[in-house]
C-alpha positions as CSV (number, residue, x, y, z in Angstrom):
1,X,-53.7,-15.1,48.7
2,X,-54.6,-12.0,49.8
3,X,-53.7,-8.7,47.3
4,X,-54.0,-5.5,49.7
5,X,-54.6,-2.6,46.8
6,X,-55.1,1.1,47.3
7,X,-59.3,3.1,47.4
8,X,-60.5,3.1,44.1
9,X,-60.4,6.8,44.3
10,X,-56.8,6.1,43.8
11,X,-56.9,4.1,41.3
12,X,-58.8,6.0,39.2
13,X,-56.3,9.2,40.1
14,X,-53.5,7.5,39.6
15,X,-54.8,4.5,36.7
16,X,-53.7,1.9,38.3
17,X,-56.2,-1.5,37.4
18,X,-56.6,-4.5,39.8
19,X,-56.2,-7.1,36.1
20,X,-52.6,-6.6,35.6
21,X,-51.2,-7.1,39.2
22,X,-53.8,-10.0,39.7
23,X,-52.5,-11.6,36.2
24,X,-48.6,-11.1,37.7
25,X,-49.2,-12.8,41.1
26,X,-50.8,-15.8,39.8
27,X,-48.1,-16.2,37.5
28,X,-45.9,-16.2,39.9
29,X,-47.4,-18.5,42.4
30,X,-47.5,-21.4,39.5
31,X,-43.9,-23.1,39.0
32,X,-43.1,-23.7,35.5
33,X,-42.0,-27.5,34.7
34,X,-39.1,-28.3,34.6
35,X,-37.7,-30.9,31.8
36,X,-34.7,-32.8,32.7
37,X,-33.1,-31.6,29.5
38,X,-33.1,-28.4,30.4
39,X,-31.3,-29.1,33.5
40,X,-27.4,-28.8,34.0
41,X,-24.7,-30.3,35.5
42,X,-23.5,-27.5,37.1
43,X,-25.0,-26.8,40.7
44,X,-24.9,-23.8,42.1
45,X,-24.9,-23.9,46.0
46,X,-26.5,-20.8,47.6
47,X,-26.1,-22.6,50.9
48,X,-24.9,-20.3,53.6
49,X,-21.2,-20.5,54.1
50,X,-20.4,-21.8,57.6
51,X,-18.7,-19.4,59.4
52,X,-16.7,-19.5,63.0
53,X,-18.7,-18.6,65.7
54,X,-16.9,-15.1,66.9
55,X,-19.0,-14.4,69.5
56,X,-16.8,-16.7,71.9
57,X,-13.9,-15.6,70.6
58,X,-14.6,-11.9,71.6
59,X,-15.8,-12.9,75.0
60,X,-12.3,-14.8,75.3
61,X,-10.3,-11.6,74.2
62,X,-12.8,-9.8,76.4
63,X,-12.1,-11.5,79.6
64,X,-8.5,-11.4,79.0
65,X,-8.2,-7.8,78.5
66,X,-10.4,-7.6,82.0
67,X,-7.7,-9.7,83.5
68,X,-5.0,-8.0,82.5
69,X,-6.2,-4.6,83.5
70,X,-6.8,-6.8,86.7
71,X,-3.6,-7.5,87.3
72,X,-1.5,-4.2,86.3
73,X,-3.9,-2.0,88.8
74,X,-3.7,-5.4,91.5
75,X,0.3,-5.0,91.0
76,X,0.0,-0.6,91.4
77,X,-2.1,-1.1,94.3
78,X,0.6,-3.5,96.2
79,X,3.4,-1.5,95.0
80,X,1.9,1.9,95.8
81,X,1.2,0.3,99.3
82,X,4.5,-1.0,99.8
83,X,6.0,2.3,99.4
84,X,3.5,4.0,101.5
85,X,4.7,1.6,104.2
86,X,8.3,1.7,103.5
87,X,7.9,5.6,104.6
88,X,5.5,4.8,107.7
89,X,2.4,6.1,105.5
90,X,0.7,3.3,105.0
91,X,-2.4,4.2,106.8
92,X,-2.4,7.1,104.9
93,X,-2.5,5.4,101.6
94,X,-5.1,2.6,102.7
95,X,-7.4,5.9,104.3
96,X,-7.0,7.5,100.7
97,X,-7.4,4.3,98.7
98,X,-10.9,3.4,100.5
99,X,-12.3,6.9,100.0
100,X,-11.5,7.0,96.4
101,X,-13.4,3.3,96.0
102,X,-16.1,4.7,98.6
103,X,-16.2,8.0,96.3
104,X,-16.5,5.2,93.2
105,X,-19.1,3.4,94.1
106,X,-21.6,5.5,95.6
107,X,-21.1,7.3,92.1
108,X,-21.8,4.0,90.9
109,X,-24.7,3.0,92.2
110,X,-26.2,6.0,91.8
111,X,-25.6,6.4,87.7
112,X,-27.1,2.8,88.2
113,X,-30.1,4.1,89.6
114,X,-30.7,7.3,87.2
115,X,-30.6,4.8,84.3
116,X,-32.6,2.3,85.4
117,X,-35.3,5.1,86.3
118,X,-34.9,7.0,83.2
119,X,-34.9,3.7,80.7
């Protein structure tokens, strides 16, 4: 056992010995026996409790929140599209559509790429 202790120029400022903190860890490192009188039948169980694993459960809710956000802007898209089309539009919608996901992912990749370089 090792027993890391300040200079002895602090010691002696502050009156601290080595004898008293030696005395206490070699006390402590010896277990006191144990009768079996002394012993109880109560048991205490400091076991950990088992708890549920939530990390699945989170990636579960997770995913289906993703989905569901899926499939409302998947359902906006077609709708949006159908009514473009209904009033001859439609190639202005799908022109619009792919330079706001052009616009969206060049932004993308380029955040990307200032993190990455930065962290």
């Amino acid at each position: 056992m090792y027993l890391i202790l300040p200079s002895p120029s602090i010691r002696k400022q502050t009156g601290l010995s080595v004898a008293p903190v030696r005395r206490m860890l070699c006390a402590m490192s010896t277990t006191p026996p144990i009768e079996i009188d002394d012993m109880d039948d109560n048991v205490i169980d400091i076991s950990p409790s088992k708890r549920k694993p939530r990390r699945k459960l989170v990636w579960i809710i997770a995913a289906g929140v993703a989905l569901l956000f899926i499939l409302f802007r998947s359902v906006s898209i077609y709708i949006s599209a159908l009514w473009f089309d209904s009033l001859g539009y439609s190639s202005v919608y799908w022109y619009i559509f792919r330079t706001k996901l052009l616009i969206f992912l060049v932004f993308a990749v380029l955040t990307i790429i200032i993190l990455r370089t930065a962290f």
